[in-house]
C-alpha positions in Angstrom: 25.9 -208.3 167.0 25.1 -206.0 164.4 26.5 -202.8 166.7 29.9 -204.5 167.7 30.1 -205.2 163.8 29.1 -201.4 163.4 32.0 -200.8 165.8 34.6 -202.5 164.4 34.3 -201.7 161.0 34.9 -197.6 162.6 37.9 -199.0 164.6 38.9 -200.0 161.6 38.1 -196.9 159.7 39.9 -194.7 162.8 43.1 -197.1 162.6 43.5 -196.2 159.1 43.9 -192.7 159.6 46.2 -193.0 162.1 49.8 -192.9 159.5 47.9 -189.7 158.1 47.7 -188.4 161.4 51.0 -189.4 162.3 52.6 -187.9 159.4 50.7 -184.6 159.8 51.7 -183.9 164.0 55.6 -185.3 163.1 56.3 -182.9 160.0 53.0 -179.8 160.6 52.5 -179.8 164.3 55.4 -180.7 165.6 58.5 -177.8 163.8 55.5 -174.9 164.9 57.6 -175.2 168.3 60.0 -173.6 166.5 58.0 -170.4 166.6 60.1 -169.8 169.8 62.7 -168.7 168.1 61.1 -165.6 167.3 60.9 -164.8 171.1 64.9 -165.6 171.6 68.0 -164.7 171.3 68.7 -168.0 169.3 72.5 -169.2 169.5 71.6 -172.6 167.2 74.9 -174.2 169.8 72.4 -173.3 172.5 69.0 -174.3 171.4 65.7 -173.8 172.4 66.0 -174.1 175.8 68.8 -172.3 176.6 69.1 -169.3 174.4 68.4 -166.2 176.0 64.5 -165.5 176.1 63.9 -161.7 174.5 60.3 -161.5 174.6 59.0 -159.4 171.4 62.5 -157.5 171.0 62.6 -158.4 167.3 58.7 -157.6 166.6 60.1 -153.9 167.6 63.4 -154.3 165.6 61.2 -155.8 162.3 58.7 -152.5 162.4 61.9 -150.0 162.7 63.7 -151.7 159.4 63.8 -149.2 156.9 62.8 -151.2 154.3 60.1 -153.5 155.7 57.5 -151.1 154.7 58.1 -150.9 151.2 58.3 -155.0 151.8 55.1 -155.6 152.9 53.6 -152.4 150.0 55.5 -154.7 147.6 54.1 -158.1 149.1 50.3 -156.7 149.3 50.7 -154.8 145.8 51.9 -157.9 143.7 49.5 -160.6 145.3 46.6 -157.7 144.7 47.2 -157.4 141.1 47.9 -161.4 140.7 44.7 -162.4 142.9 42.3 -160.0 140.5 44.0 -160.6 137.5 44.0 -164.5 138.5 40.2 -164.3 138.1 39.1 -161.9 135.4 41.7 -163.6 132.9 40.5 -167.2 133.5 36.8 -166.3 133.6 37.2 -164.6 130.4 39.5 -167.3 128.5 36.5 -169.6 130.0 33.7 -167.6 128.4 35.5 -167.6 124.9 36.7 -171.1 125.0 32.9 -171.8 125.7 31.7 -170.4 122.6 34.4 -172.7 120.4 31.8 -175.5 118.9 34.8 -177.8 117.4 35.4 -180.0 120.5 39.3 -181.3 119.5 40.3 -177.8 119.0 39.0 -176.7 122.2 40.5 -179.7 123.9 43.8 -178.6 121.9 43.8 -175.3 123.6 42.7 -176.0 126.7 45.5 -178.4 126.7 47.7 -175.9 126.0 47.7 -172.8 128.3 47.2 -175.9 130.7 51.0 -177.0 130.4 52.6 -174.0 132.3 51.3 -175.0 135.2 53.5 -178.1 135.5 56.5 -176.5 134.7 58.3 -175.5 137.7 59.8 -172.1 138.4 63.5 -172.8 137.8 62.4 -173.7 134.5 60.4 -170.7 133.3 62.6 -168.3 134.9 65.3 -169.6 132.7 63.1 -169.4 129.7 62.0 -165.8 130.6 65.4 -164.2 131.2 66.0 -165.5 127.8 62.6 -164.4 126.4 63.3 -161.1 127.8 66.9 -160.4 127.9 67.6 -156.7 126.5 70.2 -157.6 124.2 68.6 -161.4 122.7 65.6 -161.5 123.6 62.2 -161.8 121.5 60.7 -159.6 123.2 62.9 -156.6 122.7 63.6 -157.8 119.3 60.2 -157.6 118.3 59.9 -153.8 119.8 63.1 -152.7 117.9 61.1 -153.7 114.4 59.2 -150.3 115.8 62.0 -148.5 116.9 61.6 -148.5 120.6 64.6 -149.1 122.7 65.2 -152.3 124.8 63.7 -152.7 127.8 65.5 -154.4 130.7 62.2 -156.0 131.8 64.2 -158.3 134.6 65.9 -155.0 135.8 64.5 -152.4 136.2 62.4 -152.0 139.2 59.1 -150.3 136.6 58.6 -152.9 135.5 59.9 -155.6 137.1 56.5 -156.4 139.5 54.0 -156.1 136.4 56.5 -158.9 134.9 55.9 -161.3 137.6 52.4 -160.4 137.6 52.1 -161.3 133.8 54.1 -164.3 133.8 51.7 -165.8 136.8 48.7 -165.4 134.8 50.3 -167.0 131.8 51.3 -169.8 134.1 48.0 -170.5 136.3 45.3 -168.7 133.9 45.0 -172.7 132.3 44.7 -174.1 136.0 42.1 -172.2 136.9 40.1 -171.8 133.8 39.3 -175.8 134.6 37.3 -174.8 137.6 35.3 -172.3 135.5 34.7 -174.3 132.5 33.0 -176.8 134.8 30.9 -174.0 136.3 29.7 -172.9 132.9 29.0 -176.8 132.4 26.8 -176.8 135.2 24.4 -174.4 134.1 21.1 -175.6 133.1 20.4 -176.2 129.3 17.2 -174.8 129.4 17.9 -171.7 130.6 19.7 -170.8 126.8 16.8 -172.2 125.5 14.5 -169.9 127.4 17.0 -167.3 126.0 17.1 -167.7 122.9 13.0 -167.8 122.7 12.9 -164.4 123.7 15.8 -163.4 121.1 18.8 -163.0 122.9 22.2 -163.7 121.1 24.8 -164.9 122.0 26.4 -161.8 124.1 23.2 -161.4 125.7 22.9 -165.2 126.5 26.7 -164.9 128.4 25.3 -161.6 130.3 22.3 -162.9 131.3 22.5 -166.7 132.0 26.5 -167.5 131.7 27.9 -165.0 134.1 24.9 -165.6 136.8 25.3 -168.9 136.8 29.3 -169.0 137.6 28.5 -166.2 140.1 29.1 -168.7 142.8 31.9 -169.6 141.9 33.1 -166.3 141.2 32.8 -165.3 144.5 33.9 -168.5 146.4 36.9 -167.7 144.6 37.8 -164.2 145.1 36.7 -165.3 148.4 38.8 -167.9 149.2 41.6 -166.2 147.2 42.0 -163.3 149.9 44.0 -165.6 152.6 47.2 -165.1 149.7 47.2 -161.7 149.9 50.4 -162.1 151.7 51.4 -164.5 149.5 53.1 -163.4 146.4 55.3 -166.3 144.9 58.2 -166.7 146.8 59.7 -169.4 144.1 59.1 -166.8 140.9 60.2 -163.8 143.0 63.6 -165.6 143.9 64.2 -167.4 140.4 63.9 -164.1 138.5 64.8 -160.8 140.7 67.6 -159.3 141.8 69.3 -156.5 144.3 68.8 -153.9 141.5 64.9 -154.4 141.8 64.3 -154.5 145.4 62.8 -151.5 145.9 59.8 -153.0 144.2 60.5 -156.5 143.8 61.4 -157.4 147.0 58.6 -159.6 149.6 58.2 -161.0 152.9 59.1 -164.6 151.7 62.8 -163.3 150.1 63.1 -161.2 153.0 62.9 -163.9 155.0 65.4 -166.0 153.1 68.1 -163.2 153.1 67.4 -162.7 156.8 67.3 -166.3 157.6 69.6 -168.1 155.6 71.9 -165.6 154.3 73.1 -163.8 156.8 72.2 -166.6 159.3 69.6 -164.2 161.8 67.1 -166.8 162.8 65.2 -165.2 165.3 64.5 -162.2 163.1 63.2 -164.2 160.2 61.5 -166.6 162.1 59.7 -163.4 163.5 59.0 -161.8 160.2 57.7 -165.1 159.1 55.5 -165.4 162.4 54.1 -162.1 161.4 53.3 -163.2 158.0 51.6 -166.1 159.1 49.4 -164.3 162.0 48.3 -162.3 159.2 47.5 -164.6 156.9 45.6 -166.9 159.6 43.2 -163.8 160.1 42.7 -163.1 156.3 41.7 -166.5 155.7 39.3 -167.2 158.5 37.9 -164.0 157.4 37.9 -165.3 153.6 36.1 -168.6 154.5 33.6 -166.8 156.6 32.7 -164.7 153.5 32.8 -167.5 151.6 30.6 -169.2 154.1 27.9 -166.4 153.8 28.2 -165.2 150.4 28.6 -168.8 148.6 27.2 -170.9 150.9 30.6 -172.9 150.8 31.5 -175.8 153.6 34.5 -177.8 154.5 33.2 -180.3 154.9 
């Protein structure tokens, strides 16, 4: 009696999975057989089926663009710079905001640098073009009070990739510094106590007990952080560049949408996005494996 109550009560467990399962095969599983686009000619009058079959034609035409190299340098370089500075900045904001002892204000600022991340990227590109417009902007009103010149930060292709980098980290720094915080809460009591027998202040106390105790954490991080390498904002990249800053601006994801949906070459984008995602399947199997060994971290 007891088993066929055992059994039921997992049938019933099963059958409530099922609409999650469902919805994940009709709108994950399911468009991936679109991936055949990348090995046709794709006439969208003809279909899947009956558009001519080219094999990996456009895998040879994507390497032989004269500008997919400085693409994918782009794509790499930006997603480098945000994925390191997307760790030291949060960690460090975590160790300060640590060391505040008046709780509201820390929950005030926390609060704070939090709020960005909610804002979409429509928004905040809006408010940075103001922010940093050459002629109104704050920003190059401030550095005419010291005679410098303005600086088309939006437009010229210098600075334009240290831009997004910046305004990322001022965006997600709060997210992430959540995760850390709770790391730092973690951390034994007694171990500052210990510290602070032996004479150790409180720089010494954040070197020697702080930091090795969000090590793993650290590194399940930077760990798990390596399957974006490829991935380097597609929604602040669209929402704040433009054809003078392509040289170092441009990445797979707008190359994709130019390809794809501006000048209407399916197959090719779909193949350039296929490449992307190949990619990106190896970095992160190889991210959770090190994050497996080095961090002891499990799905499940």
């Amino acid at each position: 009696m007891k088993i066929r109550e055992k059994q039921g009560g997992e049938a019933s467990l099963h059958l409530m999975l099922l609409p999650g399962v469902l919805f994940v095969l009709a709108f994950c599983y399911y468009p991936m057989t679109g991936i055949a686009i990348a090995f046709e000619h794709f006439i969208p009058t003809k279909g899947f089926f009956r558009s001519e079959w080219v094999g990996l034609e456009h895998f040879h035409y994507l390497f032989q663009l004269p500008n997919f190299g400085s693409v994918l340098r782009n794509t790499v370089w930006i997603a480098t710079m945000k994925i390191v500075l997307g760790l030291v900045v949060p960690i460090l904001f975590a160790l300060l905001l640590n060391e505040v002892r008046r709780t509201a204000f820390k929950r005030s600022v926390q609060t704070m640098v939090y709020l960005p991340h909610f804002l979409s990227w429509v928004i905040l590109g809006g408010v940075l073009i103001d922010i940093l417009s050459p002629s109104s902007g704050i920003v190059n009103s401030f550095l005419g009070y010291f005679g410098l010149g303005p600086v088309f930060f939006l437009g010229d292709e210098k600075w334009f990739p240290y831009v997004l980098v910046v305004s990322d980290i001022w965006k997600e720094f709060g997210f992430s510094t959540i995760v850390f915080l709770a790391a730092i809460t973690s951390i034994n009591p007694t171990l500052y106590e210990a510290a602070v027998m032996d004479g150790a202040g409180r720089i010494k106390q954040t070197i020697h007990v702080t930091l090795p105790g969000m090590m793993p954490i650290i590194v399940l991080m930077l760990t798990l952080s390596l399957g974006n390498v490829l991935n380097a904002g597609f929604d602040q990249v669209f929402n704040l560049y433009s054809p003078q800053v392509y040289s170092t601006g441009d990445i797979i994801d707008t190359l994709v949408y130019r390809i794809g949906l501006v000048d209407a070459q399916y197959s090719l984008a779909t193949a350039v996005g296929l490449f992307k995602s190949v990619i990106s399947l190896i970095l992160i199997t190889i991210s959770y494996t090190l994050a497996y060994r080095l961090a002891n971290y499990r799905i499940f």
